[in-house]
C-alpha positions in Angstrom: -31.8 88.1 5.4 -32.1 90.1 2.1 -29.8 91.5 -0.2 -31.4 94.3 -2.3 -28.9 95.4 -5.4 -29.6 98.5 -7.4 -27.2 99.6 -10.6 -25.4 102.0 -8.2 -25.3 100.6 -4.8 -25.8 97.6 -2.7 -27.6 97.5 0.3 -27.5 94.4 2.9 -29.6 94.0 5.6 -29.7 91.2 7.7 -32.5 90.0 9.5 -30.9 87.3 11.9 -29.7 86.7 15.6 -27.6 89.5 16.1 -25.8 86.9 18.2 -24.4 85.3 14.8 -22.0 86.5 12.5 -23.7 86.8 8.7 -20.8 84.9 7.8 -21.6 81.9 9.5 -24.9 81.6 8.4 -24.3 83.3 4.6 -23.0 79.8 3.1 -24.2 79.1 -0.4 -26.1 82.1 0.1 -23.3 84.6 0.1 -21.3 83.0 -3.2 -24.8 83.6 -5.0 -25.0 86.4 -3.4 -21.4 87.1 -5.2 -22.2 86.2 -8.4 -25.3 88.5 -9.1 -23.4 91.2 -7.5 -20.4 90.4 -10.0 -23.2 90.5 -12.7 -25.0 93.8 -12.0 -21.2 95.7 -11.2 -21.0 94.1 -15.2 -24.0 95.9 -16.3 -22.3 99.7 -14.4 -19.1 99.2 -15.8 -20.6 98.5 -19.6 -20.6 95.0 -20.9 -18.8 95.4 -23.8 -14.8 95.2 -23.1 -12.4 97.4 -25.0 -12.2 96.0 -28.8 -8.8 94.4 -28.6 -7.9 95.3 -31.9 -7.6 99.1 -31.2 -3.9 100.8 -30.4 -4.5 100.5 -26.8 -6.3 97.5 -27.1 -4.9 93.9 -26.3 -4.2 92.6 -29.5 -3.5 96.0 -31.6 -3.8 95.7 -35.0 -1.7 97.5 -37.5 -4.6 97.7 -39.7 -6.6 100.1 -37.5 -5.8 103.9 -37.3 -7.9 105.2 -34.4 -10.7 103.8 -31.3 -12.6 106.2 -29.0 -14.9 105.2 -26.8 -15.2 108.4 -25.6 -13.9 106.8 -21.8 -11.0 109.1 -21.8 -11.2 112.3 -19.8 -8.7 113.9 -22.5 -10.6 116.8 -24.3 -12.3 116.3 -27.5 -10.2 119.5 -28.8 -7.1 117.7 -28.4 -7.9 114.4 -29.9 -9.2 115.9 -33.4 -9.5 118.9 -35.3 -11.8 121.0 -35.7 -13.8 120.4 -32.7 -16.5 122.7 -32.4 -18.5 122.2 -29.0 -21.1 124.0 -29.5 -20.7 126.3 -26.2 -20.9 122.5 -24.8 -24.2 120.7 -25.9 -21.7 118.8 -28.4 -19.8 116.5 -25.5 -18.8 113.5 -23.6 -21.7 112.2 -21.4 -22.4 109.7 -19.1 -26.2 109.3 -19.1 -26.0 107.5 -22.9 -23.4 104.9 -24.2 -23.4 101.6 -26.1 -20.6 99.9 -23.9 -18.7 101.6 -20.9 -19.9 104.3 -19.1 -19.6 107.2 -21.9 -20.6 108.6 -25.2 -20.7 111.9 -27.2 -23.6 114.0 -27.0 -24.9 116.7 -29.6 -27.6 118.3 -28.5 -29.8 120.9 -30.8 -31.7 124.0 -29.2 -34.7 124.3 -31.0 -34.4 126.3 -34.4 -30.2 125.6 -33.8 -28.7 123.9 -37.4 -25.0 123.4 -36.4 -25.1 121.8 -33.3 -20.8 120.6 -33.4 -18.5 119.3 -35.8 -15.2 117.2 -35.8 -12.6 115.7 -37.7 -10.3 113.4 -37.5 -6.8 113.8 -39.4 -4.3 111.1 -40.5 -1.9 110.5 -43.0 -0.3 113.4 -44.9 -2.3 116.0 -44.9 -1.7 120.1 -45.4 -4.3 120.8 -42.8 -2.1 118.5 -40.2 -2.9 115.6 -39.1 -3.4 113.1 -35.7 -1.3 109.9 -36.7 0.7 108.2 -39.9 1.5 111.5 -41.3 4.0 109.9 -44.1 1.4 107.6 -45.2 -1.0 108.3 -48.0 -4.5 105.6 -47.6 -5.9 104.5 -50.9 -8.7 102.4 -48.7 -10.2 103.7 -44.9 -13.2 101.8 -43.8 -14.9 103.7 -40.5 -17.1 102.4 -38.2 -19.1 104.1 -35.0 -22.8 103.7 -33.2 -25.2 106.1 -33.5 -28.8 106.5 -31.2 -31.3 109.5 -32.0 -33.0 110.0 -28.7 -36.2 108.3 -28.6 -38.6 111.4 -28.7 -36.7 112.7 -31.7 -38.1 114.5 -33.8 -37.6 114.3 -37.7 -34.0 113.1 -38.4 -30.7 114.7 -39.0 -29.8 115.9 -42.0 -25.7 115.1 -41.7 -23.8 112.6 -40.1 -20.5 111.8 -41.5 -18.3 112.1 -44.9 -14.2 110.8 -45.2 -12.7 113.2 -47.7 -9.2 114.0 -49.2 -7.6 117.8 -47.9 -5.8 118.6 -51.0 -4.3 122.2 -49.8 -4.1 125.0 -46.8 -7.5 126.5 -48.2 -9.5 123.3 -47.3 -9.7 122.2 -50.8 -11.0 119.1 -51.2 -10.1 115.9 -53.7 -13.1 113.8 -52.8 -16.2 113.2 -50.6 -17.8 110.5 -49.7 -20.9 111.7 -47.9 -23.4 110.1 -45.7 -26.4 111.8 -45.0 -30.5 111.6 -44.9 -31.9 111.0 -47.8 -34.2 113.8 -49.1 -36.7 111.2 -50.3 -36.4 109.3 -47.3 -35.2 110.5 -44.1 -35.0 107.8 -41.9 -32.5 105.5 -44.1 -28.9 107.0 -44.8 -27.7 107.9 -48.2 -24.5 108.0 -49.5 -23.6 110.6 -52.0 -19.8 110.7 -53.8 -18.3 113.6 -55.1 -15.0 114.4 -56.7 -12.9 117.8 -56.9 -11.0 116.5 -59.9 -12.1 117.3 -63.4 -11.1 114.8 -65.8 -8.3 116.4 -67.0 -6.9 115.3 -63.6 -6.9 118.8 -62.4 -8.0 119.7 -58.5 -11.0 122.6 -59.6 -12.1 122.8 -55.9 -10.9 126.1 -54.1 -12.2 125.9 -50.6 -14.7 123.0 -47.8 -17.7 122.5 -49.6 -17.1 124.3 -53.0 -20.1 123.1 -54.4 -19.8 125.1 -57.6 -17.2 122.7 -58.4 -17.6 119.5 -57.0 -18.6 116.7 -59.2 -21.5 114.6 -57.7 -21.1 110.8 -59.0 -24.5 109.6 -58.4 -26.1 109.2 -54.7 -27.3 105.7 -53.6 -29.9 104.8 -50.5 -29.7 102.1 -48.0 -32.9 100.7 -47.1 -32.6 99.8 -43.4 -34.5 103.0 -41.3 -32.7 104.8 -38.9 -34.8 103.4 -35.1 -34.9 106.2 -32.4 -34.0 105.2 -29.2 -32.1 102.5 -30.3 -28.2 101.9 -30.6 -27.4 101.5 -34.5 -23.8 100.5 -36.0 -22.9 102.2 -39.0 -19.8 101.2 -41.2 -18.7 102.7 -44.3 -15.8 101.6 -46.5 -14.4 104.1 -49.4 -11.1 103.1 -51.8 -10.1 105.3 -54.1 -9.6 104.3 -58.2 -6.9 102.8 -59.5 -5.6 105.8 -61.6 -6.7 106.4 -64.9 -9.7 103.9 -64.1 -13.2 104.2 -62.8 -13.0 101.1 -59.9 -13.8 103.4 -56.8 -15.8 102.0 -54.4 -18.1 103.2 -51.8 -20.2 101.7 -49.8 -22.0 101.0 -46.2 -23.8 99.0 -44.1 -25.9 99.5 -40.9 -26.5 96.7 -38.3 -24.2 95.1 -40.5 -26.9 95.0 -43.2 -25.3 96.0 -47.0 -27.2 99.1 -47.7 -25.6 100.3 -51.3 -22.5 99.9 -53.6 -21.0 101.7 -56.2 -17.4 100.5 -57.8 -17.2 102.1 -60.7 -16.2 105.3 -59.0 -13.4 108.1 -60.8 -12.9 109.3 -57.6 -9.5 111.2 -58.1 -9.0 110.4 -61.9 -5.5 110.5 -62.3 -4.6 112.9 -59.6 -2.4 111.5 -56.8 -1.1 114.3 -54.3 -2.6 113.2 -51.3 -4.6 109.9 -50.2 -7.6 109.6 -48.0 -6.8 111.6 -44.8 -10.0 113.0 -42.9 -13.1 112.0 -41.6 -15.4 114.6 -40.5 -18.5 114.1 -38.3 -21.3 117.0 -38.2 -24.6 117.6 -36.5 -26.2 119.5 -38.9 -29.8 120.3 -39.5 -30.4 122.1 -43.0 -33.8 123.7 -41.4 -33.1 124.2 -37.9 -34.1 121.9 -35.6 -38.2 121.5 -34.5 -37.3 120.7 -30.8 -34.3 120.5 -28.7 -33.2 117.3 -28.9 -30.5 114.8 -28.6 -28.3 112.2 -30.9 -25.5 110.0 -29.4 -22.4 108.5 -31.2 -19.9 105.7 -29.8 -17.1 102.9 -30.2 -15.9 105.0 -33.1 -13.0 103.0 -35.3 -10.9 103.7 -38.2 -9.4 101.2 -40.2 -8.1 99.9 -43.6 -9.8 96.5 -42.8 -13.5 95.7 -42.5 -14.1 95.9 -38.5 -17.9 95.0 -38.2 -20.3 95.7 -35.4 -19.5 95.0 -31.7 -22.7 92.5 -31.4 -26.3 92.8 -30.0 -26.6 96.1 -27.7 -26.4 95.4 -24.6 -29.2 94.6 -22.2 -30.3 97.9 -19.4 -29.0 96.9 -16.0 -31.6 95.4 -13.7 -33.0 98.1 -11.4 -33.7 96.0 -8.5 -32.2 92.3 -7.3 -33.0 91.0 -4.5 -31.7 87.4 -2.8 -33.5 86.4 0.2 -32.3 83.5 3.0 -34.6 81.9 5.2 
C-alpha cells in the first residue's frame, strides 16, 4: 500500500487483496498515516496561528490598534485610506505569505515608480480615520513582514513612514520615514522630520511640503534587506514631551536594533493632534529596471512593543510518501 501526499491533495492507492478492507489491514499504519497528513494540511493552511493579541484575536489586547493578515476577503479600499491599486498589481495574493494562505502584492511594470499606496487612519484625525477617533497617541509602535522577490532587482526606494495629519489639506506635523538609504540600498534608513517651527507653529501646507519640513537628522540600520526571504520590520516613534527634545525613533529588523534617536523636537510645543497615520508606499524614485515583485504581511499596530512572529516558516513538503508491506 502507498500513501502519496502532495501540499494540495492526497492520493491513496492500495495495493492489497481487494478481498480486504484497507481498514483492517491499515493498523498503525493508518494513525501514521494521520499524523503526516495532519502535518502537511499544517504546512497549506500556514503554520503560524492568528497572533492572539490582535482585536479578533483570542486574547485581544487593548494595547494594539489594528492586525491584517491580509486573510480577509474585505477589500483593501475599505479597510484603509487612500488605497491606490494600481489598476490591481498592488493586491491580496495567494502565491506569497509568511503565515496563512495570503499576502499583499505590489508589483512594478518596468519603468513604473508608483506601484500603490495605503494608509491607515486612527485616532483623531481631520482626514478621518479607521478606529479610536477621540484618542490622540503620543507613542505607536508598527510592525509588518516584508519579502522583495528573489530576482529583484535593485531595491525599493520607499516602504513606510507614521505621520501626524494636522488639517483637511494633508498638512503634516511630523514624519517618521523609513526608506533605502541613498548610501546603502539594501539596509533601511530612518529619516525624521517635523512640520513645526520652533516657535511652535505648523509651517507645512500640504503631503510632502518639502519646502518646509524640517529634517532632524537620518540614521541607518545595518542589517541588509535579503531577497527572497521573509524579513520582520518594527518601528517605534513617541513624540516629545512638550517644550523638550526627548522624541524617539527607532527600528529594528529580524528583531535586530538598527538605529535610535531620543533627543527628537518632534512637535515642539504644538499639541493639536497625536500620531494618527501610517502610510505604506511602493515607490521607486527612478522607475523600476524590471517588473518585479515585493510582498508585505502580519501587519500590527500598537502602542506596545509587539516583536516578530518567530523563524519563517519552513516550504511544505512536495511529496510524502508512507508505504505498508
Amino acid at each position: 500500500m502507498v500513501y502519496a501526499l502532495t501540499p494540495r491533495f492526497i492520493i491513496m492507492k492500495f495495493f492489497t487483496n481487494p478481498t480486504k478492507s484497507p481498514h483492517a489491514f491499515c493498523g498503525h499504519a493508518c494513525s501514521y498515516l494521520f499524523l503526516v497528513t495532519s502535518m502537511v494540511l499544517s504546512h497549506i493552511n500556514g503554520v503560524k496561528a492568528a497572533e492572539s493579541f490582535c482585536p479578533t484575536g483570542s486574547s485581544p489586547d487593548p494595547r494594539v490598534i489594528w492586525c491584517d493578515d491580509f486573510e480577509s476577503e474585505t477589500p483593501l479600499s475599505t479597510k484603509y485610506f487612500d488605497f491606490d491599486p494600481d489598476n490591481g498589481d498592488f493586491s491580496r495574493i495567494d502565491y506569497e505569505h509568511y503565515s496563512g494562505l495570503h499576502s499583499l502584492r505590489a508589483r512594478w511594470q518596468t519603468g513604473e515608480v508608483d506601484a500603490g499606496h495605503f494608509a491607515y487612519n486612527f485616532g483623531r484625525n481631520p482626514l478621518g480615520s479607521q478606529s479610536h477617533p477621540n484618542q490622540d497617541f503620543q507613542e505607536i509602535y508598527w510592525r509588518f513582514y516584508t519579502k522583495l522577490q528573489d530576482t529583484f532587482v535593485g531595491y525599493p526606494d520607499k516602504m513606510t513612514r507614521a505621520t501626524i495629519f494636522a488639517g483637511s489639506n494633508w498638512q503634516q506635523a511630523m514624519i517618521a520615514h523609513i526608506w533605502s538609504s541613498s548610501g546603502q540600498p539594501e539596509v533601511l534608513l530612518m529619516d525624521p522630520t517635523s512640520g513645526v517651527n520652533n516657535s511652535s507653529q505648523l509651517v507645512t501646507t500640504k503631503w510632502n511640503d518639502f519646502a518646509n519640513l524640517i529634517w532632524l537628522g537620518a540614521r541607518e540600520g545595518s542589517s541588509p534587506l535579503i531577497k527572497g526571504t521573509w524579513q520582520c520590520v518594527e518601528i517605534h516613534v513617541k513624540l516629545n514631551t512638550p517644550g523638550q527634545a526627548d522624541g524617539v525613533m527607532e527600528f529594528w529588523v529580524d528583531d535586530v536594533p538598527q538605529a535610535q534617536r531620543n533627543d527628537l523636537a518632534w512637535v515642539k510645543n504644538w499639541s493639536d493632534y497625536g500620531i494618527n497615520s501610517i502610510f505604506f508606499s511602493n515607490y521607486t524614485n527612478a522607475g523600476s529596471p524590471a517588473t518585479q515583485e515585493r510582498y508585505m504581511d502580519n501587519l500590527v499596530i500598537s502602542t506596545g512593543r509587539i516583536g516578530c512572529l518567530g523563524a519563517s516558516p519552513p516550504k511544505p513538503p512536495s511529496n510524502v510518501r508512507v508505504m505498508v508491506e
